[in-house]
C-alpha positions in Angstrom: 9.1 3.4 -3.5 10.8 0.4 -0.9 10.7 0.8 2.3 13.3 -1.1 3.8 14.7 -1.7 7.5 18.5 -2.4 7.4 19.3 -4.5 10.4 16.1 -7.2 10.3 15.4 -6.6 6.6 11.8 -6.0 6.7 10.0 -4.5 4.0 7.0 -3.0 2.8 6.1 -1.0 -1.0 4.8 2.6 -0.4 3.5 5.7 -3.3 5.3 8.8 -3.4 2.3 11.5 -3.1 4.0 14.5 -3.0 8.0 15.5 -3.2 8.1 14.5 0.8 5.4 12.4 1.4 5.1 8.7 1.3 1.9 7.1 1.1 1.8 3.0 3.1 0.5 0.6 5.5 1.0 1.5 9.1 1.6 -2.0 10.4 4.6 -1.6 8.1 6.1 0.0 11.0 3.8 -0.2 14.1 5.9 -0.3 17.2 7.1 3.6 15.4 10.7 3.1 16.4 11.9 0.9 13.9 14.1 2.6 11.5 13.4 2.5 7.9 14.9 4.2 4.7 13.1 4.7 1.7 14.5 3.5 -1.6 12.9 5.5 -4.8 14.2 4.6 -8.7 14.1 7.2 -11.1 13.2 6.8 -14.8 16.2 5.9 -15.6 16.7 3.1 -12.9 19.3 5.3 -11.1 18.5 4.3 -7.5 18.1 7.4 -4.2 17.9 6.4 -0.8 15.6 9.2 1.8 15.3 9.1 5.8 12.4 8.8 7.4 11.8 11.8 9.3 8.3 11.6 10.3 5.9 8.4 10.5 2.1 8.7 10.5 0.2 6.0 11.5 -4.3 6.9 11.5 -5.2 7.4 14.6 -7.8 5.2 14.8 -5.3 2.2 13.3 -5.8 -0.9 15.0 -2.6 -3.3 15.2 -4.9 -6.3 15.6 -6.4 -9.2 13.4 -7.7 -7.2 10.4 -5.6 -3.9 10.6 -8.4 -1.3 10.8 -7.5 1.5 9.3 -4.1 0.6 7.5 -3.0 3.5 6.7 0.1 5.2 7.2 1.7 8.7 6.1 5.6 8.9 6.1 7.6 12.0 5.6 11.0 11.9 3.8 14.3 13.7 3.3 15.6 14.5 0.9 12.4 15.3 -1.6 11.6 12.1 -3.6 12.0 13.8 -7.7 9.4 12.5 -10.2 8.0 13.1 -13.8 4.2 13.0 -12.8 2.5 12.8 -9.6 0.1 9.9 -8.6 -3.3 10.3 -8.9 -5.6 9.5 -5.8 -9.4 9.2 -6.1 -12.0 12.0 -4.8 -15.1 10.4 -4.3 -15.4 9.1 -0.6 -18.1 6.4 -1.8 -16.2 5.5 -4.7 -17.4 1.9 -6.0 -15.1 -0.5 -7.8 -16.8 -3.7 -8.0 -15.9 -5.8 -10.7 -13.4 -3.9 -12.5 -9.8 -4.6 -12.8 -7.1 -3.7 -11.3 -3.4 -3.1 -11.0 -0.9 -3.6 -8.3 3.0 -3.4 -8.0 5.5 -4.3 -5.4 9.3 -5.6 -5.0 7.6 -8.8 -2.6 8.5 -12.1 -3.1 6.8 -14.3 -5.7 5.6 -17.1 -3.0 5.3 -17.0 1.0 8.8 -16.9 2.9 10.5 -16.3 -0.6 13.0 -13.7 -1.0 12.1 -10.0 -1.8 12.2 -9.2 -5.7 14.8 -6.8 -6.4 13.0 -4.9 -9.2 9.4 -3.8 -9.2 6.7 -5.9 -10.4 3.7 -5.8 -11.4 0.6 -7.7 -11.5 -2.8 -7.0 -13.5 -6.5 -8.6 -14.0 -6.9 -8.3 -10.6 -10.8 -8.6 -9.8 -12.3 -5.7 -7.6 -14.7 -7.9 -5.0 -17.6 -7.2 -3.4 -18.1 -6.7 0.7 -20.3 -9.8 0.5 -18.4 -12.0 -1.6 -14.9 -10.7 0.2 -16.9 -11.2 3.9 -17.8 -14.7 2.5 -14.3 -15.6 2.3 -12.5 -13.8 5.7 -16.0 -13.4 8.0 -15.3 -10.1 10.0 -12.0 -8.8 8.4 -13.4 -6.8 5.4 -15.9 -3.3 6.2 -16.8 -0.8 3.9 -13.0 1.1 4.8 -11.3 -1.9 2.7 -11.3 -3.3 -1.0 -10.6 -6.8 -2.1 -8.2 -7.7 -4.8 -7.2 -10.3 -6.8 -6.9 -13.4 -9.0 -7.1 -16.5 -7.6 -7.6 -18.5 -10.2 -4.6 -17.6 -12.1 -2.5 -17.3 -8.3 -1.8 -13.6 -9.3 -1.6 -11.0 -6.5 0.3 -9.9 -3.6 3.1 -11.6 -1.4 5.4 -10.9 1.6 6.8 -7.8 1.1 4.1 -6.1 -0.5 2.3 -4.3 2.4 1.6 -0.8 1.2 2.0 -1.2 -2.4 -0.7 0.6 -4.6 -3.5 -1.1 -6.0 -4.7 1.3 -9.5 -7.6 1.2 -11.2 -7.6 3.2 -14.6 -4.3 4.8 -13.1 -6.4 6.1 -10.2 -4.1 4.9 -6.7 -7.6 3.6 -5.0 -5.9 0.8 -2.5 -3.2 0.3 0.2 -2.0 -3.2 0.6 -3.4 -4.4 4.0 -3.2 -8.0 4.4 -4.0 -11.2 2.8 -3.5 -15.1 3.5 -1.0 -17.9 2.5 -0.6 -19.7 0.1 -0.1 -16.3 -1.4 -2.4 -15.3 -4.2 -4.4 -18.1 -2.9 -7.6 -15.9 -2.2 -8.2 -11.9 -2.8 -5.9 -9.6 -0.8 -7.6 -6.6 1.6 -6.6 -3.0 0.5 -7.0 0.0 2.3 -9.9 2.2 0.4 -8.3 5.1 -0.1 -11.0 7.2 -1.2 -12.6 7.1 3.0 -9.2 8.7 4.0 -9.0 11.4 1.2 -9.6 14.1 3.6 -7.1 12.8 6.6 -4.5 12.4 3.6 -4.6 16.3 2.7 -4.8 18.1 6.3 -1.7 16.0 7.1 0.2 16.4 4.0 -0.7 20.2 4.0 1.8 22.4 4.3 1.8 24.1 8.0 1.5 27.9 8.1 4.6 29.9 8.3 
């Protein structure tokens, strides 16, 4: 789904979970007052907009440098329809180094570009290591984050992108983070999904009646 804020036209990418819940990055929306609507597209391209009733940011997210723990829940009206649900991983150690992944996105196709109207998608994207991917950015990357991508063919994620999926083996393993200019230019940090497995379900879990 696109996340979109009407009056300054920032966006971000996020995964429809469940019928009402919207998987993203929270510095999508850190200040928490911004004002976003969620744009989904059915099978058949037919386009539904949703408010954002409820914004979840991890409580231990840092809005700093590196984003610690970029991960952001969002909770929609109306329900967001789909064919299949998205499968997330189970594992909390999950390893993925050096297999290939998937991400999509409506960002832009170079830094400061417009946003793509339709979602694309980019593949062959590398799974790093902590060491190789702490060789590159220093501090940034910890054992709560994956790098991404395909720097030798430019492929990867742009502006706009924050919060799109990364799949490996149509397992949703990553959140979009961050990365650096020129885009594609070096491996983009993901949220590992598979640490905050258990934070996703007691918050998406329905409350008792």
């Amino acid at each position: 789904v696109r996340l979109l804020n009407p009056d300054t036209r920032a966006q971000c990418t996020g995964t429809r979970i469940k019928p009402q819940w919207v998987l993203t990055a929270a510095n999508c929306n850190p200040s928490m007052t911004e004002y976003f609507i969620v744009i989904s597209r059915k099978d058949n391209g037919q386009q539904t907009n949703h408010t954002i009733t409820q914004w979840i940011n991890h409580k231990k997210y840092k809005n700093r440098k590196y984003w610690d723990n970029n991960i952001a829940l969002v909770k929609v009206e109306p329900h967001i329809e789909a064919t299949t649900d998205v499968v997330l991983p189970e594992a909390e150690d999950a390893d993925y180094i050096n297999e290939t992944g998937t991400a999509f996105g409506w960002g832009a196709s170079c830094g400061f570009c417009t946003w793509s109207e339709t979602l694309k998608k980019v593949d062959n994207l590398t799974i790093y290591s902590q060491d190789d991917c702490k060789a590159i950015y220093g501090k940034g990357p910890t054992s709560r984050t994956i790098c991404a991508g395909n720097p030798d063919h430019l492929e990867g994620i742009c502006d706009g992108d924050n919060g799109s999926p990364l799949m490996i083996n149509n397992v949703t393993v990553g959140i979009a983070s961050w990365m650096r200019y020129p885009c594609a230019s070096l491996p983009a940090v993901y949220t590992k999904i598979s640490h905050y497995i258990k934070w996703i379900s007691r918050t998406v879990r329905p409350t008792p009646v």
